[in-house]
N, C-alpha and C positions, 0 to 999 in steps of 0.2 A: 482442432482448435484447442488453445490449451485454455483453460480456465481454471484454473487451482488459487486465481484469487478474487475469481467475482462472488459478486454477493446478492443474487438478484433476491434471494427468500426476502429482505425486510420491506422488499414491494409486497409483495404477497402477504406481510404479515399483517397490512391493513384492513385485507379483506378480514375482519375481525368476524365477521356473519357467518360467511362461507367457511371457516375455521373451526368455529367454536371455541377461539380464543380471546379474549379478551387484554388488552396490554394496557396496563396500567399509566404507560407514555405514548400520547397522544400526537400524532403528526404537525411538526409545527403549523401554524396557521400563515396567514397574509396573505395576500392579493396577487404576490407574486409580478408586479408591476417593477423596471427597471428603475435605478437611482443609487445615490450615493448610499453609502453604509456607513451610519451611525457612530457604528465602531473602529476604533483603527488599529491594526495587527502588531506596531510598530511604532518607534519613539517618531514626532516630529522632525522631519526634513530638514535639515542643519543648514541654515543660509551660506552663502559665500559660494567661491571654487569647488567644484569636485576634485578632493584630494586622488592624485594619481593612481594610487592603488585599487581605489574605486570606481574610477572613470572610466564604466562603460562602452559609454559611447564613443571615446576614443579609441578603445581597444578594439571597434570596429563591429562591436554587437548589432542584432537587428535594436531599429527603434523601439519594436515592441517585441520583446523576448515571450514566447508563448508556450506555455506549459501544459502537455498533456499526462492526467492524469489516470487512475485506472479505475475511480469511483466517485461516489458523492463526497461531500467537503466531509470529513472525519479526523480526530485528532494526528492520527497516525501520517497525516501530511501536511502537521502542522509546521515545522519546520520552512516548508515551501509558502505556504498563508503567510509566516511572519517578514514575508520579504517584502508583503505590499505596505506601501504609505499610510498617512492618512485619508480618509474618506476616499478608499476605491471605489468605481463604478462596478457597479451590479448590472448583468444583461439575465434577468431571469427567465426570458423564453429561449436565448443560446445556454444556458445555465455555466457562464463564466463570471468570473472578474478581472477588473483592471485596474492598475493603480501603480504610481511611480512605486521601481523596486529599489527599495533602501538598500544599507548595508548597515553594518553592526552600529549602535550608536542612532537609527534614524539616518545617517547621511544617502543622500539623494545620489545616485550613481548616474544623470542623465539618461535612463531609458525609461521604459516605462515593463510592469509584467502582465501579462493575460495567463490566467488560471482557467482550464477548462476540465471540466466535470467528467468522467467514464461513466462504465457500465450503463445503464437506462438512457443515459443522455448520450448516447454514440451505440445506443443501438446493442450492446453490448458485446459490441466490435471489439478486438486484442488493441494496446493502444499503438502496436506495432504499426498493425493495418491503418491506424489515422496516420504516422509519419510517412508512411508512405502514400497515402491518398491527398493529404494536405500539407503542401512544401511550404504554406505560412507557420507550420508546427515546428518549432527551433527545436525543443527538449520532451521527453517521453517519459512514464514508469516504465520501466522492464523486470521483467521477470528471468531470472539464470534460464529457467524450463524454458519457457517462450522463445529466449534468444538461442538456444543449441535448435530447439524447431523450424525456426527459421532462418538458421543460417546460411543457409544454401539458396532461398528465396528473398527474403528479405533483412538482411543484416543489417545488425544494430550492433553499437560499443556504449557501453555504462562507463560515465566517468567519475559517479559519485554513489558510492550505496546509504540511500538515504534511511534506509534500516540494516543493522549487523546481523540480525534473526528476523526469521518471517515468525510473525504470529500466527501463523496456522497449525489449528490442534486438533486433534481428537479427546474428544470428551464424555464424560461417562457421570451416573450418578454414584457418592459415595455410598449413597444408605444401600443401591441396590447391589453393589460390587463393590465391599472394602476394600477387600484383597488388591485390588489392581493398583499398580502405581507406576503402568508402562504402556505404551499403544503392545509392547508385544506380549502384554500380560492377554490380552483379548485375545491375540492371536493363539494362545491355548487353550481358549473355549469355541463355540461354536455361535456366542453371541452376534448379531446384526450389526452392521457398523454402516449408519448412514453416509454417504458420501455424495457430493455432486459431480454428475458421470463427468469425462472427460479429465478429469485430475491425474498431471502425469506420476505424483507423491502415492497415490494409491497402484500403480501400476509396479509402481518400486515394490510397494510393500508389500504386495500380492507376488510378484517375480523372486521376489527374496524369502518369502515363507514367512515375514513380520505375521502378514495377514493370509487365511485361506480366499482362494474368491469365490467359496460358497456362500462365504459369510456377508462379504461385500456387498449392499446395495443402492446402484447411482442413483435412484430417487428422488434423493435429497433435494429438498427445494426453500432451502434455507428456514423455513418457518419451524417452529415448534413441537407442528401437529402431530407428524408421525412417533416423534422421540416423547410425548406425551403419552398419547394413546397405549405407548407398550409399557407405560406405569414407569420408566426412566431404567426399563429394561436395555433396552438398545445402547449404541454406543454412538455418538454425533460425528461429525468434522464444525470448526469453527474457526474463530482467532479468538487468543489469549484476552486480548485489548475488549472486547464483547458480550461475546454471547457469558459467560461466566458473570456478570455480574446482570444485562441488561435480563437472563433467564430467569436468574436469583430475584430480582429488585423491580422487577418490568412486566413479567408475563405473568400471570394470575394467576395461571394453569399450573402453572408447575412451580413457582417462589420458595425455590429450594438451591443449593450448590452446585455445581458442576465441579469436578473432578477433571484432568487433562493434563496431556503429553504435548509437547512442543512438539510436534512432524520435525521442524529440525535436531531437535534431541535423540529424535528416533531412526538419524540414517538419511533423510533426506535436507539435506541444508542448502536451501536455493537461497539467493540474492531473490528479496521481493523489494518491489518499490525502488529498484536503482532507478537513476535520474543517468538518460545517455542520449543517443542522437542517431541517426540516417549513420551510414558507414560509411557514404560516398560525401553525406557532410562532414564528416570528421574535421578534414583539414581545412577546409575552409573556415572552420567554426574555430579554429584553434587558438588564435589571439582574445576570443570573445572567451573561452573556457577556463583560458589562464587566470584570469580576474574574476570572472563570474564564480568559478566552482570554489574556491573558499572563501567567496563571501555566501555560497549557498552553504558549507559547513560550518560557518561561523554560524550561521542563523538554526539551525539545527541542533546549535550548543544553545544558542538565548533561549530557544522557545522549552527546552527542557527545560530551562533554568526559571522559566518565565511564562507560564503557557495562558493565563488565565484573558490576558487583551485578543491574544488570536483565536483561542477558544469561542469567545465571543465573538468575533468573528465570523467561526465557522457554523455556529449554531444561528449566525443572523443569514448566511448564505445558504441551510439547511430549510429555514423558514421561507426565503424569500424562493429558491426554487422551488418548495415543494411539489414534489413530483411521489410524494409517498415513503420517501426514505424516514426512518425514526429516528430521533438522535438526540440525546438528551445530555443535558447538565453535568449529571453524573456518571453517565459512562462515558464522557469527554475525559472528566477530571480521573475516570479510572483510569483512560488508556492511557494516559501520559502516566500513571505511578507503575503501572505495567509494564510500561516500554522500559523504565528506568530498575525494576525490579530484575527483571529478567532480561538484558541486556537486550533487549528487540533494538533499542536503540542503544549505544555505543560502541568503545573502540575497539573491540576485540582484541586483539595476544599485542597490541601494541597502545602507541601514546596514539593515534590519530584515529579522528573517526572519518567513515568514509571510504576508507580503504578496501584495495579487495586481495581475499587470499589464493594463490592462484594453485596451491594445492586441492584448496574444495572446489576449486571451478574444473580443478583436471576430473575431481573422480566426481563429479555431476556430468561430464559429457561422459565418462566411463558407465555411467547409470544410465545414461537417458538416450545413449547412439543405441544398445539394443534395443529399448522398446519403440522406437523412433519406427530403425530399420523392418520390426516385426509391422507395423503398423503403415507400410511402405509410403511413409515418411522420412527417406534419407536424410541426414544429415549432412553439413559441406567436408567432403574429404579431409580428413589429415587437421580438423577442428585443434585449436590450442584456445587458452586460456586466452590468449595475447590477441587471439582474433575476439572476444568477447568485452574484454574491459581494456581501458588507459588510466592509469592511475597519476597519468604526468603531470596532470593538473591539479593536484590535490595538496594543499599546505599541510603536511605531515607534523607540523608544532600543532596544528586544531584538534582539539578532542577533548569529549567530557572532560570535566577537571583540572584541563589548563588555565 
């Protein structure tokens, strides 16, 4: 199973008793009862015609286009949040929403979107495994890693990378390691490097010599505890968008810096959070992707430009599912300066955002066929870049900046 981007620790980090942690950010409250939200993601619904280029429903989309996701609502998918209307329906016991999906401007496109929650709320199922268990599921996250794993079983095509870096890092304390300013500066010591087992990034970096795998161990259970306990000896895995500011500003224990390498800076550069489909949906879906997927890029440029209506949003769908996830204020407004800092979100070596480079998708299945094949996990024969993503639907004018 791959998992290199769940996040179940910030379940666990409520158990605040059983811990000995105490987190300064407190699990949002309410009743968790269904109903509209207060807030709305996105400008009012533009009366009249739907202008052609918008129109949805003509282009033969489902009525209700359905979005699976890879965790709880977090800035980092805020892009996809700014597509609903005003006052979306909240289903707090399915931990979704719904609500007409606009396009740039508030205009109403005639469908409607449902947003659905991962990780704890699917069981923390791949979200693969949900496209293909539920055929009401139009769109999915993907992961590059995930999809070379199951190409042979269950294939999927990304047709929009809704992040250009994965924020997955390894992280370390300054005070107790200055020196370091590389995941492979660790790997010339013998220091511990927490990680959560199954990550195919660490098997890279263990296969390649980054990392020894003495050092290596899967333990990790996203909480604090252990990376505390060894006084900020050890070294973590994380994302950039997170743990850096909510360990600094959030956790009691330790309200000090983190230090940190991108995993993609360091050799492993996977597509996280692409937005793609069934393979055997492809073509079916293909009138619906031509329209839908730059207005999904357009929306991906507003909410950068604009994050603060959907952010509320996401922290009123944080509230109302509560299910344990933490999620606060400030490390909302950190991950969007994050994503924008360090190019997690934008256009990479070109003008569009969204796009995929099909030279790093070659040498990620050149990475990942042998540990696949060791793990007797085949891969599909003769795998090309061309079988992972389609970029044909993507408006190549959209991209930060335009």
């Amino acid at each position: 199973m791959i998992r290199s981007r769940r996040r179940p620790a910030r379940l666990v980090a409520l158990t605040a008793t059983a811990t000995a942690l105490a987190l300064t950010a407190a699990a949002c409250g309410g009743g968790g009862s269904d109903g509209g939200s207060s807030g709305a993601s996105a400008a009012p619904s533009a009366a009249g015609p739907v202008p052609a280029q918008y129109d949805l429903k003509a282009a033969g989309c489902p009525s209700t286009i359905v979005l699976q996701t890879d965790w709880n609502p977090e800035s980092e998918h805020g892009g996809q949040y700014h597509l609903l209307g005003p006052n979306p329906k909240i289903d707090a016991g399915a931990k979704s929403v719904t609500g007409e999906l606009v396009a740039h401007g508030g205009v109403d496109t005639g469908v409607k979107l449902e947003i659905r929650a991962g990780g704890p709320a699917v069981g923390f199922q791949t979200v693969t495994s949900q496209l293909y268990k539920d055929s009401n599921i139009t769109l999915g996250y993907l992961g590059t890693d995930e999809q070379i794993a199951l190409s042979k079983t269950q294939p999927t095509v990304a047709v929009l990378a809704g992040l250009e870096k994965s924020p997955q890092i390894i992280g370390w304390s300054p005070d107790k390691h200055p020196d370091w300013k590389t995941i492979a500066d660790i790997g010339k010591t013998d220091t511990k490097v927490l990680y959560f087992q199954g990550a195919s990034y660490m098997d890279y970096f263990t296969g390649s010599g980054i990392l020894k795998k003495s050092q290596v161990d899967g333990s990790y259970d996203g909480t604090p505890t252990n990376f505390v306990a060894s006084g900020g000896t050890y070294a973590v895995q994380g994302f950039a968008t997170s743990e850096p500011y909510t360990w600094e500003h959030e956790v009691r224990s330790w309200n000090k810096p983190l230090k940190y390498q991108l995993i993609a800076d360091a050799g492993f550069n996977f597509y996280q959070q692409a937005i793609g489909v069934r393979k055997d949906k492809l073509a079916a879906l293909g009138p619906c992707l031509t329209k839908l997927v730059p207005i999904m890029q357009q929306s991906i440029v507003d909410f950068m430009g604009n994050p603060d209506a959907t952010n509320k949003l996401i922290l009123e769908l944080v509230d109302k599912y509560n299910n344990g996830w933490v999620y606060s204020d400030g490390v909302a407004t950190y991950a969007v300066s994050t994503m924008k800092s360090l190019g997690i979100v934008g256009n990479g070596s070109n003008s569009t955002l969204g796009d995929f480079d099909d030279a790093r998708l070659q040498k990620l299945i050149e990475i990942l066929d042998p540990i696949y094949q060791a793990q007797n996990k085949p891969i599909l024969a003769g795998l090309k870049p061309s079988d992972l993503v389609d970029s044909s639907f993507l408006d190549t004018k959209i991209g930060l900046g335009s």
